[in-house]
N, C-alpha and C positions, 0 to 999 in steps of 0.2 A: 792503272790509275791508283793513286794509292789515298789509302783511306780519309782524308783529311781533305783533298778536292775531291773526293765522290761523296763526302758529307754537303760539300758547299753544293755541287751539284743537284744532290735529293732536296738538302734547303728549300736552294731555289725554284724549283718545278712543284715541289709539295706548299709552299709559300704562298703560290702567286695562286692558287687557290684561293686562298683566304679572302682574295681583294674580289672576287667575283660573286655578283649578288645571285642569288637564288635565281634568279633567270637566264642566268647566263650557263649554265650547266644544267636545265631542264624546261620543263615548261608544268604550267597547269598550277593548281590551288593549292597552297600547305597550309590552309588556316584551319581553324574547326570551327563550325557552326553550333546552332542552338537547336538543341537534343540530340548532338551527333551521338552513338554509340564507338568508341574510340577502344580499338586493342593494338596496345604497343607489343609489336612484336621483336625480339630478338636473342641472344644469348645470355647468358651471365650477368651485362653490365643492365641487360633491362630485367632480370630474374630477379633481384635479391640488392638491386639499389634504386638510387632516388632523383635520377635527373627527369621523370616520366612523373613519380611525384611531385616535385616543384613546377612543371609545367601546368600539371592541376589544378594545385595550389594556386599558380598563377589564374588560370583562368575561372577559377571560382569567388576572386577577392577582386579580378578588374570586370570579371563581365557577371554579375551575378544575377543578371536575369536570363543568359544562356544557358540553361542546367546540361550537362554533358555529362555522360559515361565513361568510364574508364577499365580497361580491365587489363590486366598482365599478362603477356603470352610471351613472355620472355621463357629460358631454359636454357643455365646453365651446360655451357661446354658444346651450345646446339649451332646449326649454320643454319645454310639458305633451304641443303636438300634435307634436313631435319626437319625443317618449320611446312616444306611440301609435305612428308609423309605423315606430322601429327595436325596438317590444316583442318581434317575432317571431323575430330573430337576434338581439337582445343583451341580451333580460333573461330570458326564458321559457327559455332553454337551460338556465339555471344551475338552472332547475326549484326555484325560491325557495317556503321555506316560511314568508319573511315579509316586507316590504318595508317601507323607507322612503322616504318620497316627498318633497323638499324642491324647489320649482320655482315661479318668480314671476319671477325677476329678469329674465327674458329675454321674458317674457309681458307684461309691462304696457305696452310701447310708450314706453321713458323719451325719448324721442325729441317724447314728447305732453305733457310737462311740465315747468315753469319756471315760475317768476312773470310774466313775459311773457307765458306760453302760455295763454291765455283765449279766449273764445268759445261757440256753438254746435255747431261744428262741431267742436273740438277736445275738450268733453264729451262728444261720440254718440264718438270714436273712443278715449277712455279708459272711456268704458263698455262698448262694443262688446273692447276689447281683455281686459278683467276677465270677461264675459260668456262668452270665446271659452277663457280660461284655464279657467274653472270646466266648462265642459263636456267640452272636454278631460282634464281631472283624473276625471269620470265616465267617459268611454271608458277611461282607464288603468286606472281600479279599476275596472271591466268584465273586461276581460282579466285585472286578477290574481286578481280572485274565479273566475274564472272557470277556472283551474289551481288553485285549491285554495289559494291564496296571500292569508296576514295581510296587511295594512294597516295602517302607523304614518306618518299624514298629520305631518308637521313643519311648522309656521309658518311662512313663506320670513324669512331670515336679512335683517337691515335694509337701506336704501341712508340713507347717512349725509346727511340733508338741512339739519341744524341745523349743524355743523361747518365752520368759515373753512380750506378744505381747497383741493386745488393745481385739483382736478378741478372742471369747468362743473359747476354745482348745479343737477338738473334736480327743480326744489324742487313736491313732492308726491309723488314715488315712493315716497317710505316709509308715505306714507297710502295706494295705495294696495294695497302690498303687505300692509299688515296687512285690507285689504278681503278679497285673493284667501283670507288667511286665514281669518278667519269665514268667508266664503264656503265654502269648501271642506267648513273644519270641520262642518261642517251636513249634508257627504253620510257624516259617520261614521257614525251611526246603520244609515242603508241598506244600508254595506258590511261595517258592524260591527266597522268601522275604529277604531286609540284616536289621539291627536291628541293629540298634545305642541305646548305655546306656546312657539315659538325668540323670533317677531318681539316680542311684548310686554316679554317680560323683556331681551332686547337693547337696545329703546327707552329703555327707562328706565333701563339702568345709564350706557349711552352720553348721556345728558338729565347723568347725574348728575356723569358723568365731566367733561365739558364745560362744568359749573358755573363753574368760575373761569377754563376756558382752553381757549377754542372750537378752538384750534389742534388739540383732541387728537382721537382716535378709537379706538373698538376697531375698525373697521374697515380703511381704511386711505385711503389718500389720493385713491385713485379712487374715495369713497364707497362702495365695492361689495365689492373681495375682505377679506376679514380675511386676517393675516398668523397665525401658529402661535398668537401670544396670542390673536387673537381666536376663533382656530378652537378652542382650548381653553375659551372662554369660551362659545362653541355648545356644546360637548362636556357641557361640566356642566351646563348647562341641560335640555338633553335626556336626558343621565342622570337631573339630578330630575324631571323630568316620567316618565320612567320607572319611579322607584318605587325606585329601586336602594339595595342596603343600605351603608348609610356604614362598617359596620365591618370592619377588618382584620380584630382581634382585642382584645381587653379581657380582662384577668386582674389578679387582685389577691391578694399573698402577705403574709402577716404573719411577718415576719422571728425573731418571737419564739416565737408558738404552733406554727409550721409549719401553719397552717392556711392553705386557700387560699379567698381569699372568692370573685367572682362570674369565671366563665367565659365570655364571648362569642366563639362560635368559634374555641375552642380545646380544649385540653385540657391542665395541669398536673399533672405527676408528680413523683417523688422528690426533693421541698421537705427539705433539709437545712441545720440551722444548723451553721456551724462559728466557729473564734476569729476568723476574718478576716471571715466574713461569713455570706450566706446563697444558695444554690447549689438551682437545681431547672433543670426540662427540660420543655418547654413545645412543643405540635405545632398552629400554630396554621393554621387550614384557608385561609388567603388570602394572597397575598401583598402586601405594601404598592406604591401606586399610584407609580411613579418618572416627576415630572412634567419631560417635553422642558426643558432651559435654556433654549430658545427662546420656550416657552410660561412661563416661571415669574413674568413680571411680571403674570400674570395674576389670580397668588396674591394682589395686592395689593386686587383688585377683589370678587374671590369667595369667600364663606367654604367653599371645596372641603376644606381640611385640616380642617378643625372638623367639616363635614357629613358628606364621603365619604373618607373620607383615615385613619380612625383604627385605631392600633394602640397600643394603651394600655397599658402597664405601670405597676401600682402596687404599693409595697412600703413597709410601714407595718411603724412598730415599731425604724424603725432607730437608730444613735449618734446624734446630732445631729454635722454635720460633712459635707463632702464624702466622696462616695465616686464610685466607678467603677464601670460596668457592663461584663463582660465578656459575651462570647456565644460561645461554642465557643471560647473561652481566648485570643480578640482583645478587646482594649479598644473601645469602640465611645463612649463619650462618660462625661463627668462631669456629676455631679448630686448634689445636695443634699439631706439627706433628710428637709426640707420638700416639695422637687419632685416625690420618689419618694412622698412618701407623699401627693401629692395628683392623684398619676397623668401621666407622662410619654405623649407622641408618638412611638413609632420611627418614623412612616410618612416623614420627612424625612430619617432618619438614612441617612447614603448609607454608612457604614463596618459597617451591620448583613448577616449573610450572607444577609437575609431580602431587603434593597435590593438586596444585589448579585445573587443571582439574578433579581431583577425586572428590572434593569437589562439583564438577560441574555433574557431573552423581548423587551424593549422590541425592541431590537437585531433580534432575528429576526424580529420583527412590523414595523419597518422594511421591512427585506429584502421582505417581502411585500407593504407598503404601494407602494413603489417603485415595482414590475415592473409594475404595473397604472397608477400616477398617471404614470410618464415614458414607459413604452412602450406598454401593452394599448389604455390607451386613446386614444391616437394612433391607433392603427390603427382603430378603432372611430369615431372622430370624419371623419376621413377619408373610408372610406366613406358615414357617414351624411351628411358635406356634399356629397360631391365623388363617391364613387363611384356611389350610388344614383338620386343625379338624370340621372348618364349610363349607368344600367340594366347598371350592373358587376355581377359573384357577388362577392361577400364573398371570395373568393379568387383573381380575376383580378388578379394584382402585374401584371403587366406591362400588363396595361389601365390598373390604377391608378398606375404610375407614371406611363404617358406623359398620362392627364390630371391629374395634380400638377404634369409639367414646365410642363406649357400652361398652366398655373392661374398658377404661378408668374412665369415668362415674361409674361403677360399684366398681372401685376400691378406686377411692374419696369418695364413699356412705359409703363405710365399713373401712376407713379410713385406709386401709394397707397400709403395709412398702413401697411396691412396686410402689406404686402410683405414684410420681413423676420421677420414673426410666419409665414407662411403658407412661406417659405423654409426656416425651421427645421422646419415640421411634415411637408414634404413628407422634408425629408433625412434626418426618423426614419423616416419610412415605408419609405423606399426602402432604406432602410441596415438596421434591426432586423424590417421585416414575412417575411423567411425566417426569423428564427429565432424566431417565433414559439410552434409549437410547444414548444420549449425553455421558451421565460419563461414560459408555463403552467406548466410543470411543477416550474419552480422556483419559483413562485408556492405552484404547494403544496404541495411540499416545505418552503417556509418556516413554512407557514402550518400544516403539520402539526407542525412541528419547536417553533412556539410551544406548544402543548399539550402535546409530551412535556416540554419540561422547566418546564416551570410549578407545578409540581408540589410542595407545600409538603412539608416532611420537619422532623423534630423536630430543637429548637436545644440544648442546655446552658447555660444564664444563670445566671451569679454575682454580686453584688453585694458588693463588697469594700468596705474603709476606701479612701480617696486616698492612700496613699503615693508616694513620690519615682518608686519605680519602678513603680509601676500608671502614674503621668501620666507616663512616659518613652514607656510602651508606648504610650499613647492618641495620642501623636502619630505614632506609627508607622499608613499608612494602607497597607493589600495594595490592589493595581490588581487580583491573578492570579494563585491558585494550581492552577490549572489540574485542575481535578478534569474541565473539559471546555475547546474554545477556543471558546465562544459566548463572543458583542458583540465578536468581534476580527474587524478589516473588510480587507481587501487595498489599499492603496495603487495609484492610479492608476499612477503611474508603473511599476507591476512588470514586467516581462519575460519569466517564468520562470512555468511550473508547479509548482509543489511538490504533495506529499507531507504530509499532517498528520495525528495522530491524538494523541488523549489518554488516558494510565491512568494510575492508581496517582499522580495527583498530576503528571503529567511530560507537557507536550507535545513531543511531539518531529515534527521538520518535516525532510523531507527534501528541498534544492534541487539542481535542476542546476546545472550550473558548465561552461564550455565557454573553453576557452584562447583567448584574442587578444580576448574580447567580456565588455564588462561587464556581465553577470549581475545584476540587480536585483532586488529584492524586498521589501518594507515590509507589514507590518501594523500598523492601527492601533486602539488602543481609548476610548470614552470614559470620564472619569475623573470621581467625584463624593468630596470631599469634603475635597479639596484646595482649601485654603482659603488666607487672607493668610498670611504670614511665608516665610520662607526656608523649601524643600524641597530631597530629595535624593533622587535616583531611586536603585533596587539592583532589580540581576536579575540573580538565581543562575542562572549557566549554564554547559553543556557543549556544544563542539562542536569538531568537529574543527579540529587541531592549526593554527594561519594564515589560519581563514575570518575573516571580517571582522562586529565587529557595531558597530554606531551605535543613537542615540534621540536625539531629538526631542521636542519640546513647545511648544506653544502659555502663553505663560508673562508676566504682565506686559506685556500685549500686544502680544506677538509672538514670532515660528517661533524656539525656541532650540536649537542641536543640543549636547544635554549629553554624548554618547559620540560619540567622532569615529575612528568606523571602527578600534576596539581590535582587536587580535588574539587570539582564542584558546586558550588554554594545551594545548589537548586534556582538561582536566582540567576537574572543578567547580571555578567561580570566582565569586566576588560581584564584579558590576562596579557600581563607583562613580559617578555622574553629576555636573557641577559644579551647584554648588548654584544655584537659579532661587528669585524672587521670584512667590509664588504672589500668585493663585488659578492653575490647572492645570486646564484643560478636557479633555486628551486626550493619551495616549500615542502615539509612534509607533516600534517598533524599524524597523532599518535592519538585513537580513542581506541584505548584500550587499556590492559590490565599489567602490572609491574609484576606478576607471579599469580601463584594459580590457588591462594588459599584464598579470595575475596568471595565473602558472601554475600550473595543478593535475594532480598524479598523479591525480586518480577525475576521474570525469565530474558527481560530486554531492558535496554537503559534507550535514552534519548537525548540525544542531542540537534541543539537549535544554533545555529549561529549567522549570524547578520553580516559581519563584515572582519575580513584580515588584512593588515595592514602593515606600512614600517614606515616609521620615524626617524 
């Protein structure tokens, strides 16, 4: 058979996966419940990326009175018998009351397949390799049935076999990871496991995608890892196989009766007509899904905003004409009212208070994602290659360094590939495995920090005519008015510890200041909705009398510093930025010092600021 009908053939057998719902290839629950303790288990694609985080994400902004767990027990380069022999230190701890199991990539021997790669001998060692995978996958779910622990078998995620990609095409790997799949799928039953299909609906969107230009992939160029979009394109796949509800919220007002027609997770109160418009307050129980700009080309492939994405506002009855949506007496977008009265989207709208708080868990659900993908599990991978084969504790550093040096050392003498991947992973070891302790704890301190403020709270929504000065306001976008300082990140370069707290509307940050030495400090935040045309940053601020503040932005692409180290009045001031040619990904203020000869009467400066803004 020659290659071009054994492609149509894998197509189709790997394909027709895709059309089959979760029950039809398993049986039992793949949803999560409220307080589940959840360890995503797998290799590489769940070690050190983000389809496991956007799933979180997801269920922290649609269900936020389910608070749920999460922890990484991913490991680079690991399989099914890897994940048996480190069950007992690095997944059973977390004492999981559900797991996700996603693991093929590293089982099937891609080493045993190509078009070239034929024979007798090279089928007993890809049978024997699928045969070795699936049993193992029964030892695993052995062990977690055996704590008391759910099972949510996942599909293993594609290897891009069709695509004219940079990567050696070791062409069958993606047959036979949709094999390990059925296969697997088939012990749901006995463990009463539910089985969500990643690999099928993967195949075929990437089939679809690569219709006109083989060049492309949702995976990425090594056939294997997906990049943020594609991890996002796992993410909703596994959300629908999960069951998960698509709605925000859904409410519909009649502008003239004051009557409010259907409620979807929500609830609509004190509906008032007046001359300019019409005015109610609305508490709606989810927050809208705020998708990474990393992942948003993703949107082009999946109908996530249509399916899971929706926050609907409909208001019938109105002038015919433009008008303006306000939301707690911000402009948030214009709309027509054919559009309103056929039911609008906020879940995109990045200037609603509803995004911006999402936007604000996103950020701290980062924070958490983090600590675990660049450091926990370093240390975890580590051990499992390097320290356990040389009968280390999980806590001898100084055993484990000195065989990381050897390792390393060993692999620069013989100048392998691995070298400088293996260079890096020892330096984190060696350098972040003391403070360990610590990044736990801020782990979940973050991870607890996303469920307090996730927290949806009642809006005020008015629907006015379009006047001059309603779409004066609408292009006014707030970054920050600081009712807390979540999604504002530290700049690398800082120097300094500060001081921070937020009330009443006011962050105020207290820096040290030490004479002869310049004192550095930067925060920065991501920005949504800054869009093309000229903008103009404003941040009303107080601080004492000579401290120094500057901003930055990413702008028309590239770093613009729009405040150049202004000095402070001592007094409230709106400071002006020069104007930049959006779109505008991200803020950065600068309180800090132009050079190191500044002399200060106190040992700290202070700064107060109310609100940041762009015109």
């Amino acid at each position: 058979m020659n290659r071009r009908n054994l492609l149509n053939v894998v197509l189709f057998g790997t394909m027709f996966l895709a059309f089959l719902p979760p029950s039809a290839i398993g049986a039992g629950d793949a949803s999560f419940r409220k307080g589940d303790i959840w360890v995503a288990i797998g290799d590489s694609i769940t070690h050190g990326r983000r389809y496991h985080q956007f799933i979180y994400l997801f269920n922290a902004t649609r269900y936020p009175d389910r608070e749920i767990k999460a922890y990484n027990c991913g490991i680079s380069g690991d399989s099914a018998s890897g994940a048996v022999r480190r069950f007992d230190w690095d997944i059973a701890p977390h004492k999981p009351t559900v797991a996700t199991i996603m693991l093929g990539m590293n089982d099937v021997g891609r080493g045993n397949y190509g078009v070239d790669k034929t024979g007798e001998a090279i089928e007993k060692r890809r049978t024997g390799a699928i045969s070795g995978h699936v049993a193992n996958m029964r030892k695993l779910s052995e062990k977690l049935k055996a704590i008391g622990c759910r099972i949510i078998y996942i599909t293993p995620s594609i290897y891009d076999q069709t695509g004219d990609l940079k990567a050696a095409n070791c062409f069958g790997v993606n047959d036979a990871l949709g094999t390990c799949g059925q296969r697997v799928g088939k012990l749901a039953p006995e463990f009463k496991a539910g089985v969500v299909d990643l690999h099928g609906p993967m195949t075929a969107l990437n089939a679809e995608y690569q219709a006109e230009d083989k060049t492309r992939t949702i995976v990425g160029q090594d056939r294997v890892h997906p990049a943020d979009f594609g991890q996002f394109i796992m993410a909703y796949y596994i959300l629908k196989g999960q069951g998960v509800s698509g709605t925000v919220a859904e409410f519909a007002v009649d502008a003239q009766s004051k009557q409010v027609g259907r409620e979807l997770n929500c609830k609509v109160t004190s509906v008032n007509v007046t001359a300019e418009g019409v005015t109610f307050a609305c508490l709606e129980n989810a927050l809208p899904y705020p998708v990474l700009p990393a992942a948003a080309k993703a949107l082009e492939l999946i109908p996530f905003m249509a399916e899971m994405n929706r926050e609907i506002i409909t208001v019938t009855n109105l002038p015919e004409g433009d008008h303006v949506l306000f939301i707690d007496g911000t402009p948030v977008g214009k709309y027509t009212a054919a559009e309103l009265s056929s039911g609008v989207n906020l879940a995109a709208n990045a200037a609603t208070p509803m995004y911006r708080q999402a936007l604000n868990v996103m950020e701290a659900d980062g924070r958490r994602h983090a600590i675990p993908a660049r450091k926990l599990r370093t240390f975890a991978a580590q051990h499992h290659f390097t320290g356990s084969r040389a009968k280390l504790a999980y806590d001898d550093y100084e055993g484990m360094k000195k065989a990381l040096t050897a390792k390393v050392e060993e692999l620069r003498q013989k100048k392998h590939s691995l070298y400088g991947y293996m260079r890096g992973q020892a330096k984190a070891y060696i350098e972040y495995k003391p403070q360990e302790r610590q990044l736990v704890a801020d782990m979940e301190a973050a991870m607890a920090e996303v469920w307090q403020i996730n927290k949806p709270v009642s809006h005020t929504f008015e629907v006015r005519r379009a006047t001059e000065e309603a779409l004066a306001a609408l292009r006014r976008v707030i970054v920050d008015d600081f009712d807390t300082f979540s999604g504002w990140s530290t700049i690398g370069w800082t120097t300094v510890k500060p001081t921070v707290s937020a009330a009443n509307g006011i962050v105020t940050i207290v820096a040290p200041r030490e004479a002869g030495v310049r004192d550095m400090l930067g925060y920065s935040k991501r920005v949504a909705g800054v869009t093309d045309g000229k903008h103009v940053l404003k941040v009303r601020i107080k601080a004492l009398k000579g401290s120094h503040i500057g901003a930055e932005m990413p702008a028309d692409g590239k770093n613009q510093r729009v405040l150049n180290y202004v000095r402070a009045s001592g007094e409230w001031q709106v400071l002006t930025g020069t104007p930049v040619e959006g779109p505008v990904s991200s803020v950065t203020l600068i309180l800090a010092e132009p050079g190191g000869n500044s002399k200060w009467d106190s040992t700290s400066t202070t700064y107060q600021i109310d609100r940041v803004w762009f015109e």
